[in-house]
VOGU-3710 file (C-alpha; in Angstrom, 3 decimals, decimal comma):
1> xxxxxxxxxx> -8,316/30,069/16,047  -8,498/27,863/12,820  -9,284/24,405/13,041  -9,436/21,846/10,249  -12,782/21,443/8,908  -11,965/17,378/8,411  -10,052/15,169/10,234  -6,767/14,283/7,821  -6,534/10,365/7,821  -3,379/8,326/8,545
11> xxxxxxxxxx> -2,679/7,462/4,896  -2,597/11,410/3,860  -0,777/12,293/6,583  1,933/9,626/5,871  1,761/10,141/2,197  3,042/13,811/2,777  5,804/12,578/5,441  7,491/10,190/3,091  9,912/12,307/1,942  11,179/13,215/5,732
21> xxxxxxxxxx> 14,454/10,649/6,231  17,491/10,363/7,712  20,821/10,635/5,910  23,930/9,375/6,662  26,725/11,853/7,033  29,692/12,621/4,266  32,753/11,571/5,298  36,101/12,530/4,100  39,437/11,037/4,263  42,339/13,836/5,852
31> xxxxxxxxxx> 45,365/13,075/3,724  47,503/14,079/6,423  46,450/12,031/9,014  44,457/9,255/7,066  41,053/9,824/9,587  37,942/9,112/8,215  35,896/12,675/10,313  32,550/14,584/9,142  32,918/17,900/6,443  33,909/20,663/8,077
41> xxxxxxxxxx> 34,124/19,916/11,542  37,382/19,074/13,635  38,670/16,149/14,766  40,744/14,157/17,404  44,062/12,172/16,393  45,713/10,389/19,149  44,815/13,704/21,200  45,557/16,112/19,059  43,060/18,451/17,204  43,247/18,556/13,475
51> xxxxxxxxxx> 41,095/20,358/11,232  41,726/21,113/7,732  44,363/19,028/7,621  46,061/21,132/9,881  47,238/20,653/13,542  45,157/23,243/15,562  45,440/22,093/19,379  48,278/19,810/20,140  47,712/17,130/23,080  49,409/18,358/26,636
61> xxx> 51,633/15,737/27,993  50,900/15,042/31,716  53,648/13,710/32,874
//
């Protein structure tokens, strides 16, 4: 197996993991329902399921 001829100090190791950072996520705005929700991915209004704009599941009434 290979094995590194040198050990690779702290600083070079952290100089080439500078560029690994978290990003917040993009948001959007549904102009149907006004909810701020993530890109592509569905979301819950008062219990229903919207995506797209779009009601997909509606919320069952328990009554």
């Amino acid at each position: 197996m290979a094995h590194p001829k040198r050990k690779i100090s702290k600083q070079r190791r952290d100089k080439r993991r500078t560029h690994y950072k978290a990003t917040p996520p993009t948001l959007a705005t549904c102009p149907t329902t006004g909810e701020v929700h993530k890109y592509h991915r569905a979301y819950y209004v008062d219990g229903d399921l919207y995506y797209k704009g779009k009601l997909v599941i509606p919320a069952t009434e328990t009554k």
